[in-house]
PDB file of N, CA, C and O in Angstrom:
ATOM      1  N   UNK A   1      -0.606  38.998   5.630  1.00  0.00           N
ATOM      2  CA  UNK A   1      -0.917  37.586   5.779  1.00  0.00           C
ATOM      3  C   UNK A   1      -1.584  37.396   7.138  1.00  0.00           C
ATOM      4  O   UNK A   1      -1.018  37.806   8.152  1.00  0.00           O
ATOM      5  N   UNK A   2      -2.583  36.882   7.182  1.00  0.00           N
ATOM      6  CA  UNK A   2      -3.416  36.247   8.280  1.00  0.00           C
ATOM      7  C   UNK A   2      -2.522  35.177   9.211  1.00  0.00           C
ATOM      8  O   UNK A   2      -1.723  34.301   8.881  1.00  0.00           O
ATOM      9  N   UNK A   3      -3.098  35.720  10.778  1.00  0.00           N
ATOM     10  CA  UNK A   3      -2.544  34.443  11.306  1.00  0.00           C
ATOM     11  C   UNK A   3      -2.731  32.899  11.141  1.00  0.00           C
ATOM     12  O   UNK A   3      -2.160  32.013  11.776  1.00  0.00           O
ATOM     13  N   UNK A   4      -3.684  32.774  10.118  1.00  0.00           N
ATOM     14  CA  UNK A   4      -3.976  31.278   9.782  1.00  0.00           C
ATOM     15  C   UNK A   4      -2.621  30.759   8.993  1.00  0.00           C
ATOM     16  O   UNK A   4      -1.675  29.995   9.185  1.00  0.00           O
ATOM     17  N   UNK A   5      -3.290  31.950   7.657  1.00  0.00           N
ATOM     18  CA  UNK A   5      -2.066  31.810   6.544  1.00  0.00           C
ATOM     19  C   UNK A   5      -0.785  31.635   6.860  1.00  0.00           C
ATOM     20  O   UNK A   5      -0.112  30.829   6.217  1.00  0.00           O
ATOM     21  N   UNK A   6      -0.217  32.398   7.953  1.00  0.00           N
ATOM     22  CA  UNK A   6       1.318  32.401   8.469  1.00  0.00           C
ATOM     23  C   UNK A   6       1.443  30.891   9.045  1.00  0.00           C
ATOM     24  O   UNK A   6       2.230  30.102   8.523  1.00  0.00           O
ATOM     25  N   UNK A   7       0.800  30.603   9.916  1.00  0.00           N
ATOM     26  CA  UNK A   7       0.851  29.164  10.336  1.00  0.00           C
ATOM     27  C   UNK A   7       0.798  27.923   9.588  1.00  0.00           C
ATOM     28  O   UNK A   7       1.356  26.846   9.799  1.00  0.00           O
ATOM     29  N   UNK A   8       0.035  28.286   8.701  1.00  0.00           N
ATOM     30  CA  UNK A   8      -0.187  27.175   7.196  1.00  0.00           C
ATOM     31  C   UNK A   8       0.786  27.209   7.028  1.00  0.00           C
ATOM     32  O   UNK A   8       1.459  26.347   7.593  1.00  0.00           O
ATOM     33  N   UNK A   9       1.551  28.306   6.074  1.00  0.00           N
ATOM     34  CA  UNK A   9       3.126  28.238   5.650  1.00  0.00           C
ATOM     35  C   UNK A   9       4.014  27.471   6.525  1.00  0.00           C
ATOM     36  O   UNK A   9       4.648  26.471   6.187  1.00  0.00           O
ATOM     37  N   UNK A  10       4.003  28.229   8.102  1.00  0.00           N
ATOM     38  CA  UNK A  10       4.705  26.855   9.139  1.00  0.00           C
ATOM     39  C   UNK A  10       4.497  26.000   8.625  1.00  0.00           C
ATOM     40  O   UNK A  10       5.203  25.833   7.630  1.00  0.00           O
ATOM     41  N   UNK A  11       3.331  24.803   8.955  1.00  0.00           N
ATOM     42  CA  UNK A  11       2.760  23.787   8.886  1.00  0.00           C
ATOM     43  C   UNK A  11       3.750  23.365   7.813  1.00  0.00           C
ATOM     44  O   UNK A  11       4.861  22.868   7.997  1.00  0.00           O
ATOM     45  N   UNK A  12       2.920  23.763   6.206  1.00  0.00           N
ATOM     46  CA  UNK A  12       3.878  23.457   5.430  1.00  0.00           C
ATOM     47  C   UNK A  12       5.192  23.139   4.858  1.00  0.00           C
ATOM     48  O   UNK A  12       5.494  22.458   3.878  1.00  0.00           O
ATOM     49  N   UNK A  13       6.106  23.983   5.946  1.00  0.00           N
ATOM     50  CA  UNK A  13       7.533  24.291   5.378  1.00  0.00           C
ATOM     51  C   UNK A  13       8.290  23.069   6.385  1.00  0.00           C
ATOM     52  O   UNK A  13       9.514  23.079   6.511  1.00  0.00           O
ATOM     53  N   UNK A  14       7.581  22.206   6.961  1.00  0.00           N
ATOM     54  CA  UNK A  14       7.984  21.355   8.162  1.00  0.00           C
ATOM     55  C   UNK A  14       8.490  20.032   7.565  1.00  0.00           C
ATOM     56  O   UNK A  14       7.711  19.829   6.634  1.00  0.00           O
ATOM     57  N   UNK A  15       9.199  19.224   7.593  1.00  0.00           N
ATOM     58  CA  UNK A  15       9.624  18.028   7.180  1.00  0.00           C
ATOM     59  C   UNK A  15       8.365  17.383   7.098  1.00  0.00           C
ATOM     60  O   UNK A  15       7.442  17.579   7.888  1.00  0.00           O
ATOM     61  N   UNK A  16       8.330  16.262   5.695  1.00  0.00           N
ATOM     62  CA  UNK A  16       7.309  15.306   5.607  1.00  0.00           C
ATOM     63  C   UNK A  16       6.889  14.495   7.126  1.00  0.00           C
ATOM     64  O   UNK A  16       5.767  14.399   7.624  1.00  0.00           O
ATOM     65  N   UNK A  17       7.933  14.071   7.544  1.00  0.00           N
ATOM     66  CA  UNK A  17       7.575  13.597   8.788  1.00  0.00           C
ATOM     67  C   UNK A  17       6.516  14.119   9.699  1.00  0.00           C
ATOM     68  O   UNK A  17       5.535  13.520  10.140  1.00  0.00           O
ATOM     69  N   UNK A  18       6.927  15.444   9.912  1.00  0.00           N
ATOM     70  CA  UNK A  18       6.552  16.077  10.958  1.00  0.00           C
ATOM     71  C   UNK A  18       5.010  16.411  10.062  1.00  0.00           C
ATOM     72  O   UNK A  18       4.164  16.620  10.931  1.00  0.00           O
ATOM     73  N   UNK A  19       4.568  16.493   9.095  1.00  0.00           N
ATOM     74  CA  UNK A  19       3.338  17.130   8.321  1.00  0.00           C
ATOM     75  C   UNK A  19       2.479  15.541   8.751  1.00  0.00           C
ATOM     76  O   UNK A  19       1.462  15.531   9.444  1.00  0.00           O
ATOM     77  N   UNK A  20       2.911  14.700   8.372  1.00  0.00           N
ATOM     78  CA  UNK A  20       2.156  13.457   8.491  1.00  0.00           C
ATOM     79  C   UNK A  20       1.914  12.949   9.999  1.00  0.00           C
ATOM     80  O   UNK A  20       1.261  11.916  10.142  1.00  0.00           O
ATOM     81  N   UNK A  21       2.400  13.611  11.110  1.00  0.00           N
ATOM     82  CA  UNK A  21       1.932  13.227  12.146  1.00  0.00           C
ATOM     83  C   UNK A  21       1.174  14.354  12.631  1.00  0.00           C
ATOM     84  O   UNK A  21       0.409  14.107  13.563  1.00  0.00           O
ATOM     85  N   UNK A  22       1.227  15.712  12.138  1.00  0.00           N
ATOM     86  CA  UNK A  22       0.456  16.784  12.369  1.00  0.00           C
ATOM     87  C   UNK A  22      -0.894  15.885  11.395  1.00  0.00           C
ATOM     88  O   UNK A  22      -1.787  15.535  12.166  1.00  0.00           O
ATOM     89  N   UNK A  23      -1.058  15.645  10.522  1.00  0.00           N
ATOM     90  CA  UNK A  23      -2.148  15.727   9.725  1.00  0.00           C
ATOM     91  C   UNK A  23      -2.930  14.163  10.603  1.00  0.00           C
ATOM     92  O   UNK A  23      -4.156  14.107  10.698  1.00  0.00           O
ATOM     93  N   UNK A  24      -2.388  13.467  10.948  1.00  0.00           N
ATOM     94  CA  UNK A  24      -3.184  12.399  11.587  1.00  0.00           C
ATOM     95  C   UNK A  24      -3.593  12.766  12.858  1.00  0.00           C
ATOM     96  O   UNK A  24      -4.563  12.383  13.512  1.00  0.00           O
ATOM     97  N   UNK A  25      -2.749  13.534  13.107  1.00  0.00           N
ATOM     98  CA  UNK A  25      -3.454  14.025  14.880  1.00  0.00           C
ATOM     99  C   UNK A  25      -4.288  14.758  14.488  1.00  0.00           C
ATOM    100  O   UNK A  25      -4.938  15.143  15.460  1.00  0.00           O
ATOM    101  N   UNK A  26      -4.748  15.300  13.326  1.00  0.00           N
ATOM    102  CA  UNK A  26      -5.633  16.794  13.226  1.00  0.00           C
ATOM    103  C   UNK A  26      -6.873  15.842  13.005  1.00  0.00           C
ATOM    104  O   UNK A  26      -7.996  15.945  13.497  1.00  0.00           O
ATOM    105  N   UNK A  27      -6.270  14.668  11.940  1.00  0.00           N
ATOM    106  CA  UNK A  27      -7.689  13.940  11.614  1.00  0.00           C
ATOM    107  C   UNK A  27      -8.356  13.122  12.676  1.00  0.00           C
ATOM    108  O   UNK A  27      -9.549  12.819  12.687  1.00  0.00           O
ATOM    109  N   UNK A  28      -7.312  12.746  13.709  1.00  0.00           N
ATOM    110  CA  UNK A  28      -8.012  11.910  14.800  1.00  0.00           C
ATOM    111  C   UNK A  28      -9.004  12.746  15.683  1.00  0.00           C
ATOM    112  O   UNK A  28      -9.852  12.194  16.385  1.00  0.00           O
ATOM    113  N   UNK A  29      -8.862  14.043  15.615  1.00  0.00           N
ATOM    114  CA  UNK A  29      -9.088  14.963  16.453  1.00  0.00           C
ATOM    115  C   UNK A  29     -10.382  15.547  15.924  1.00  0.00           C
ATOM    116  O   UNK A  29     -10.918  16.531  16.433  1.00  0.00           O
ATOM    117  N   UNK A  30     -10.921  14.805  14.739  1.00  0.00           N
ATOM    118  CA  UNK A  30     -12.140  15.448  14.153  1.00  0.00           C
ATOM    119  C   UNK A  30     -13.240  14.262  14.496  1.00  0.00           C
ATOM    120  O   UNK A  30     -14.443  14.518  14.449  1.00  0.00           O
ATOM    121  N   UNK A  31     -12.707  12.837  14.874  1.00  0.00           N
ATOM    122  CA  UNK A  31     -13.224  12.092  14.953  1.00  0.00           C
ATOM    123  C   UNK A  31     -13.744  11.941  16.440  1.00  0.00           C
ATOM    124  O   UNK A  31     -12.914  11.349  17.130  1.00  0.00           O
ATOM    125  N   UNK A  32     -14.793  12.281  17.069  1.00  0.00           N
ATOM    126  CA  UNK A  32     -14.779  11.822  18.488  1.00  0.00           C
ATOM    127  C   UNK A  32     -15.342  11.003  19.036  1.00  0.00           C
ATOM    128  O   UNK A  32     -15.342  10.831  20.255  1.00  0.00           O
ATOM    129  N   UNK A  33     -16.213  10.030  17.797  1.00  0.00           N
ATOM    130  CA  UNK A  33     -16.570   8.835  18.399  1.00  0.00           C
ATOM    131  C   UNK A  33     -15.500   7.694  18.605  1.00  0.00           C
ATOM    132  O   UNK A  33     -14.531   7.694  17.846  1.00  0.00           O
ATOM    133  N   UNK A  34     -15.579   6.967  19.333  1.00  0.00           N
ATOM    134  CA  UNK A  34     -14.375   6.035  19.584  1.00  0.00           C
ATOM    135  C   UNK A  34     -15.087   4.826  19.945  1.00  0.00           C
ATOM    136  O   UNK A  34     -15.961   4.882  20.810  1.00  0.00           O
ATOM    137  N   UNK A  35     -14.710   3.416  19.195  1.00  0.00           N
ATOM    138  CA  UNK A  35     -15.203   2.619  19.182  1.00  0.00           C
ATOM    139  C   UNK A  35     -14.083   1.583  20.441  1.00  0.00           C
ATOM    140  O   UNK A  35     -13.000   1.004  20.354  1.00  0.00           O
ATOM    141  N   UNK A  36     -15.074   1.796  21.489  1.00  0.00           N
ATOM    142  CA  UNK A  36     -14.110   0.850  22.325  1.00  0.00           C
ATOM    143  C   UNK A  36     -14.146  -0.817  21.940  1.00  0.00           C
ATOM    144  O   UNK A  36     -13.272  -1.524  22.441  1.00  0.00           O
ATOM    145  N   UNK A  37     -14.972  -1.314  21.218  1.00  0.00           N
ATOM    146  CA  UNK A  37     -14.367  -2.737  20.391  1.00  0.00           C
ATOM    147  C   UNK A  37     -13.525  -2.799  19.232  1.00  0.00           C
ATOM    148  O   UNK A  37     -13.020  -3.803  18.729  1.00  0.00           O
ATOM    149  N   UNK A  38     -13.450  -1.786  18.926  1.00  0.00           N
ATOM    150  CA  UNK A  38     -12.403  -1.821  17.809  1.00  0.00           C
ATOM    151  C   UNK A  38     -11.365  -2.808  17.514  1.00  0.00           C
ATOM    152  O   UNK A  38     -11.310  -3.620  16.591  1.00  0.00           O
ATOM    153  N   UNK A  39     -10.405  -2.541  18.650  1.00  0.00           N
ATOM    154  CA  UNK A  39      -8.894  -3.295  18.745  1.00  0.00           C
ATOM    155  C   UNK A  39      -9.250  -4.889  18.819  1.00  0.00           C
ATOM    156  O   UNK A  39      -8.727  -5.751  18.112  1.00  0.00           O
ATOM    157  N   UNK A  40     -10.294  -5.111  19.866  1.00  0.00           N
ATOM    158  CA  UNK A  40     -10.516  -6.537  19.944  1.00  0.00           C
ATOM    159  C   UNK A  40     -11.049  -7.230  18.163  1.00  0.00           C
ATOM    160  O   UNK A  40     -10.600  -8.265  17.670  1.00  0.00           O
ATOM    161  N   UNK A  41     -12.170  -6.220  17.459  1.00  0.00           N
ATOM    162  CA  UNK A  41     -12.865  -6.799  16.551  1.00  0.00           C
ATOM    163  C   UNK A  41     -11.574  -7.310  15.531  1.00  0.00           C
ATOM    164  O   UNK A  41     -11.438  -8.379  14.935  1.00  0.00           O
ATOM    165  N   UNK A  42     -10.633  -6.025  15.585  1.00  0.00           N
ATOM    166  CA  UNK A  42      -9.257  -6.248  14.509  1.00  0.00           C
ATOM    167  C   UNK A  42      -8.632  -7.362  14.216  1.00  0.00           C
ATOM    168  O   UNK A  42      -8.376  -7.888  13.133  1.00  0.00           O
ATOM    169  N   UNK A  43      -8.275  -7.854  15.987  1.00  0.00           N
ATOM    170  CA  UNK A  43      -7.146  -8.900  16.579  1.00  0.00           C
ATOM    171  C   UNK A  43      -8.142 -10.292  16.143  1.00  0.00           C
ATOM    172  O   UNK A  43      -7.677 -11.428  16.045  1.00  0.00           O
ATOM    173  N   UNK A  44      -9.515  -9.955  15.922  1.00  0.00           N
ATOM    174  CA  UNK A  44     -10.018 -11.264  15.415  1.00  0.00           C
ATOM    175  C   UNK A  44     -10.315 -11.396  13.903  1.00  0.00           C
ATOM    176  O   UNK A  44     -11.001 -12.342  13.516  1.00  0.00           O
ATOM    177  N   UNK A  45      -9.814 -10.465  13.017  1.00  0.00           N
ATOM    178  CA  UNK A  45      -9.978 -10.555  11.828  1.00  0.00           C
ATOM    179  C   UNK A  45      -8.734 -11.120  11.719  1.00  0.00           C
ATOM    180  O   UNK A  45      -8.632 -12.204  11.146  1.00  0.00           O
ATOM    181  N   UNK A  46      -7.379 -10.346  12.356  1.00  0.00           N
ATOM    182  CA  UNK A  46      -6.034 -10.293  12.216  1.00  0.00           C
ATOM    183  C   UNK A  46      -5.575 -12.446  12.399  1.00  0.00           C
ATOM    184  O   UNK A  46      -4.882 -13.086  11.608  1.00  0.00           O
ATOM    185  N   UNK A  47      -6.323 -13.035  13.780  1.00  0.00           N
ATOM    186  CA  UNK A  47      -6.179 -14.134  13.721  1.00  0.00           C
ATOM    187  C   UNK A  47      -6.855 -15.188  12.818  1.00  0.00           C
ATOM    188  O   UNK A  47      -6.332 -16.263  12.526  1.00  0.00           O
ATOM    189  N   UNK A  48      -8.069 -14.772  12.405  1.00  0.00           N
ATOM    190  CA  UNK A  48      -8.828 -15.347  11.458  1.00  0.00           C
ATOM    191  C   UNK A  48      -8.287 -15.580  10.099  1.00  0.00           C
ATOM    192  O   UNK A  48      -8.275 -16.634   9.462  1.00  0.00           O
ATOM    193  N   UNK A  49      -7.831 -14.385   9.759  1.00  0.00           N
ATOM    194  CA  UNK A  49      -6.913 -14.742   8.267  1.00  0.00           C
ATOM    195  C   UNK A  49      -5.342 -15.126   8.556  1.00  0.00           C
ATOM    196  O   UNK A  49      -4.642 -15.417   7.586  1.00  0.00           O
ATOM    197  N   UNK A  50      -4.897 -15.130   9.601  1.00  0.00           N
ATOM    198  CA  UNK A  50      -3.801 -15.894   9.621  1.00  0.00           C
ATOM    199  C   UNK A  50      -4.266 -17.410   9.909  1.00  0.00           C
ATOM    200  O   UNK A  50      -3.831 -18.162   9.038  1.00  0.00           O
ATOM    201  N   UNK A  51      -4.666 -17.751  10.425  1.00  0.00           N
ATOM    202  CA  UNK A  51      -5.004 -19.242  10.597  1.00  0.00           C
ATOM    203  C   UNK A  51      -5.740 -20.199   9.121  1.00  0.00           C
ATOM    204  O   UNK A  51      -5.591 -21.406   8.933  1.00  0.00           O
ATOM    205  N   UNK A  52      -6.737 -18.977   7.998  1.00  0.00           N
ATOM    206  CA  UNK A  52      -6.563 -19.292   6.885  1.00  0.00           C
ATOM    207  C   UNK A  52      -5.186 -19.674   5.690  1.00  0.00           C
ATOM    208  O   UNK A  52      -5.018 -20.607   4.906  1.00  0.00           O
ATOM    209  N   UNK A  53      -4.242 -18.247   6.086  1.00  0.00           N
ATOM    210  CA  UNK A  53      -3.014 -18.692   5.565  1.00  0.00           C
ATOM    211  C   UNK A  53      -2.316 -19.881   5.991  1.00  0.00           C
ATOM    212  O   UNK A  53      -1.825 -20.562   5.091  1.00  0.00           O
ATOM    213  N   UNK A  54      -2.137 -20.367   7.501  1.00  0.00           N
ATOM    214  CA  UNK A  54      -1.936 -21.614   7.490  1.00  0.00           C
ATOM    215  C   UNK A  54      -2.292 -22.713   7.213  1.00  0.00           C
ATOM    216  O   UNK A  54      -1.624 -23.728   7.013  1.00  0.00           O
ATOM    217  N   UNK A  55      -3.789 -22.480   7.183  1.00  0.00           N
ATOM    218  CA  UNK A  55      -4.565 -23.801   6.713  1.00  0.00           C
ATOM    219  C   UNK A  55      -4.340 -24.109   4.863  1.00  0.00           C
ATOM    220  O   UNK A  55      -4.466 -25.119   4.171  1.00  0.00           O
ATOM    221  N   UNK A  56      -3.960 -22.696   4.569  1.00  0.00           N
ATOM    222  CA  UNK A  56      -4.133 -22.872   3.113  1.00  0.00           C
ATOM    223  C   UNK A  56      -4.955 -22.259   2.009  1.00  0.00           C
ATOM    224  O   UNK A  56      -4.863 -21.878   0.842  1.00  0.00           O
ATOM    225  N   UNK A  57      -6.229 -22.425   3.493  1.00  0.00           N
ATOM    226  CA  UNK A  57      -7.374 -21.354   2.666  1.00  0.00           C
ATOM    227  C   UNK A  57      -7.758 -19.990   2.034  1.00  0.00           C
ATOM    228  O   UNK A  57      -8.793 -19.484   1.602  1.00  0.00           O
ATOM    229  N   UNK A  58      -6.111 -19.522   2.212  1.00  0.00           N
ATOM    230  CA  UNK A  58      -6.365 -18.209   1.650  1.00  0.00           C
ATOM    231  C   UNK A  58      -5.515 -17.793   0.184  1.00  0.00           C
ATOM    232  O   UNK A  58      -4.307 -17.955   0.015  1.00  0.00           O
ATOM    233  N   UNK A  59      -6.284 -17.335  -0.606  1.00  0.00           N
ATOM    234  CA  UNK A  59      -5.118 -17.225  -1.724  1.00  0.00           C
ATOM    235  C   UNK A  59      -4.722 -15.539  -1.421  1.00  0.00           C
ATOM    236  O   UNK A  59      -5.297 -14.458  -1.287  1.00  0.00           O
ATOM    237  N   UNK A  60      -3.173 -16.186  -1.412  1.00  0.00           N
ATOM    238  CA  UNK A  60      -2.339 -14.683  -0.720  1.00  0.00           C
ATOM    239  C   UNK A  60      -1.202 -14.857  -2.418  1.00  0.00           C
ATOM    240  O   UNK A  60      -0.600 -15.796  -2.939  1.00  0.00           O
ATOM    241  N   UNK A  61      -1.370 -13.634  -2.703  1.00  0.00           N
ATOM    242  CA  UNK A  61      -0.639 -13.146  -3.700  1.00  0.00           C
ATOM    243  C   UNK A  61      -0.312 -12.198  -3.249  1.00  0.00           C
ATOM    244  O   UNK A  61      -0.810 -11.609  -2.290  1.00  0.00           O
ATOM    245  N   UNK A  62       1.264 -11.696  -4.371  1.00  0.00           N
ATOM    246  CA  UNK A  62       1.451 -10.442  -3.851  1.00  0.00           C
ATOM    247  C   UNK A  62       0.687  -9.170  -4.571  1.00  0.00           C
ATOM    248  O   UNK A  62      -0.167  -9.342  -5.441  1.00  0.00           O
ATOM    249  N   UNK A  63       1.104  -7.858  -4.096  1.00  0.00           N
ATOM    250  CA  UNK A  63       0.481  -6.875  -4.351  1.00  0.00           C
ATOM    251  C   UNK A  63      -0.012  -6.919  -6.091  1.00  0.00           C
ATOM    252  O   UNK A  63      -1.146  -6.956  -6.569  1.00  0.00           O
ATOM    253  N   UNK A  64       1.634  -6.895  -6.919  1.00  0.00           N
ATOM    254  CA  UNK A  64       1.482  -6.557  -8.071  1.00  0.00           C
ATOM    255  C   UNK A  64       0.718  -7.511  -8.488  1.00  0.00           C
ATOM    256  O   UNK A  64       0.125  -7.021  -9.449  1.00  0.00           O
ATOM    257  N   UNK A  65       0.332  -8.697  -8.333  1.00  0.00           N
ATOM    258  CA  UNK A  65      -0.383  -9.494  -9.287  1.00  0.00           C
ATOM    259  C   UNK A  65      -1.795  -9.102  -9.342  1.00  0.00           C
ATOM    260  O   UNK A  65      -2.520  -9.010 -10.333  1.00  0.00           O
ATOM    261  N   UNK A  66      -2.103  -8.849  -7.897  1.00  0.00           N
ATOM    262  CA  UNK A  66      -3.677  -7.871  -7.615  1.00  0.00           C
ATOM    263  C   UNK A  66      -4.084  -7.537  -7.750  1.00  0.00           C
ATOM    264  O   UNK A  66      -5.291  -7.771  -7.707  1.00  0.00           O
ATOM    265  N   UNK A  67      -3.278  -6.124  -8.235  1.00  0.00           N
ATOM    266  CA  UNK A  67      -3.024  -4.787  -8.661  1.00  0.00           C
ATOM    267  C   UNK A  67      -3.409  -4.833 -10.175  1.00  0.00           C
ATOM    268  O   UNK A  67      -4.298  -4.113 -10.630  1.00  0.00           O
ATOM    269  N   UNK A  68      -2.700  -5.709 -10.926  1.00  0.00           N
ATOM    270  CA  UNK A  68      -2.835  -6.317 -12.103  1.00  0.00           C
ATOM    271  C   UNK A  68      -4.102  -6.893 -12.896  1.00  0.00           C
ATOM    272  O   UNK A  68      -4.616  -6.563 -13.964  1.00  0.00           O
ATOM    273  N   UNK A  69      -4.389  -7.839 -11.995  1.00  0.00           N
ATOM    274  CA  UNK A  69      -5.910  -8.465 -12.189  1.00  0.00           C
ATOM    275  C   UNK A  69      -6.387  -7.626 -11.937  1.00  0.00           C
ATOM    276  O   UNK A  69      -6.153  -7.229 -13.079  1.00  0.00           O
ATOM    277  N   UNK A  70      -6.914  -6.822 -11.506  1.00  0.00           N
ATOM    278  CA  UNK A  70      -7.691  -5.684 -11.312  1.00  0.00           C
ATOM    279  C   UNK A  70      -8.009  -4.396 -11.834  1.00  0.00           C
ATOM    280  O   UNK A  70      -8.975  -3.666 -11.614  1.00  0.00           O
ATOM    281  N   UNK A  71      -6.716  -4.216 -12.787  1.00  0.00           N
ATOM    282  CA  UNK A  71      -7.062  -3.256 -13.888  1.00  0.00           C
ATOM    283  C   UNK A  71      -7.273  -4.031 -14.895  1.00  0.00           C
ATOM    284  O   UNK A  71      -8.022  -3.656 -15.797  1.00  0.00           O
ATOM    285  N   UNK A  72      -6.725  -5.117 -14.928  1.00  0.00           N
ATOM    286  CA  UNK A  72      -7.461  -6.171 -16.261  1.00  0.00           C
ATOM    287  C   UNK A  72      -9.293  -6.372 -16.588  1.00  0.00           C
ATOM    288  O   UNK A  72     -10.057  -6.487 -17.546  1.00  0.00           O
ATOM    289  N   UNK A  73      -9.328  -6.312 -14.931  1.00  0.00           N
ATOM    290  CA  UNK A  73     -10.847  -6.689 -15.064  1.00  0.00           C
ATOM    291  C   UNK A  73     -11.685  -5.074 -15.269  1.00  0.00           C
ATOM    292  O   UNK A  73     -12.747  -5.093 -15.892  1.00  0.00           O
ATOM    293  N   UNK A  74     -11.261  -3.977 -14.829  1.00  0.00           N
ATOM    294  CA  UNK A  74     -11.320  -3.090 -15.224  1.00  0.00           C
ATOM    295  C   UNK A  74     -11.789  -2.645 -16.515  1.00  0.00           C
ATOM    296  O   UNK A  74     -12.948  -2.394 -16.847  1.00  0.00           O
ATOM    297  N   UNK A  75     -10.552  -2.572 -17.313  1.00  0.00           N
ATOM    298  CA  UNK A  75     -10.200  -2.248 -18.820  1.00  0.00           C
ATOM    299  C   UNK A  75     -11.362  -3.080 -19.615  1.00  0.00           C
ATOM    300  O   UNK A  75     -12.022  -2.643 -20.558  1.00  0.00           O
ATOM    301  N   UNK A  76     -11.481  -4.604 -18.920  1.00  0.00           N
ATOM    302  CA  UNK A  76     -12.203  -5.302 -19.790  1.00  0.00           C
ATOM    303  C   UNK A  76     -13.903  -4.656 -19.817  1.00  0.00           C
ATOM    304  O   UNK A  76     -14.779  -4.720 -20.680  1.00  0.00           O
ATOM    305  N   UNK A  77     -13.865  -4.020 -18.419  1.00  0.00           N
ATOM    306  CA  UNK A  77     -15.356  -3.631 -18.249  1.00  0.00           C
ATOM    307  C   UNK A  77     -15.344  -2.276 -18.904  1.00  0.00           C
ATOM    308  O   UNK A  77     -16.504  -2.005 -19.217  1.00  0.00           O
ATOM    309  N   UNK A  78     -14.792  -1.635 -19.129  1.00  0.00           N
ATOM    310  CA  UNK A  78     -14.419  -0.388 -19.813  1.00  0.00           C
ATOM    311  C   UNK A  78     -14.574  -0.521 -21.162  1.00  0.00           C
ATOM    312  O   UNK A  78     -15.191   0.314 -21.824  1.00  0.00           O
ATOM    313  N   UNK A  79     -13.896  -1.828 -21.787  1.00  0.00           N
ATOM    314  CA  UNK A  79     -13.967  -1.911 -23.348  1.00  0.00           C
ATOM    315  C   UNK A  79     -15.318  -2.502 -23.691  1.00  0.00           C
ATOM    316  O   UNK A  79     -15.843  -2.148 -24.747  1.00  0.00           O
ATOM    317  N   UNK A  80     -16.109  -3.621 -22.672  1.00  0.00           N
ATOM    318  CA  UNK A  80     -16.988  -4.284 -22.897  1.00  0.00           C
ATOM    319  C   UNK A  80     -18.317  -2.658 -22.862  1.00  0.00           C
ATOM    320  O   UNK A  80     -19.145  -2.604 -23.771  1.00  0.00           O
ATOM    321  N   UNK A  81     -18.311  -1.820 -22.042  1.00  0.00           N
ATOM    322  CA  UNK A  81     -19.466  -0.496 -22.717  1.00  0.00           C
ATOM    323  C   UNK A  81     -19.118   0.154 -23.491  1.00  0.00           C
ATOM    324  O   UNK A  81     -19.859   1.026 -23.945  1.00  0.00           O
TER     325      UNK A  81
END
């Protein structure tokens, strides 16, 4: 077995936990552009649709109904070709 392979197996044999913070650090680590507006652009989407939910203007359902309509509209486009 290769020293990759042996380490994979590590990797692998590691608690879910520990695989999912290995695998996001590996993926952050491929990424090296970094958008220094990011956080700000977020915090103004993040306040923008909350201030809709208060106003009213937003139709907030939960997941499953979403989820729902959405394979409905699906299926229908599926049966309609």
């Amino acid at each position: 077995m290769s020293i990759a392979a042996e380490k994979m197996a590590e990797v692998l044999a590691l608690p879910e936990q520990d695989r999912a913070f290995l695998a996001h650090r590996l993926i952050a680590s491929l990424d090296s552009s970094v958008d220094a507006d990011a956080e700000t652009q977020w915090q103004e989407v993040i306040d923008r649709r909350s201030r809709e939910m208060a106003e009213g203007r937003l139709d907030a359902r939960p997941e499953e109904a979403m989820v729902r309509d959405i394979r409905a509209k699906l299926n229908a486009r599926h049966s309609a070709s």
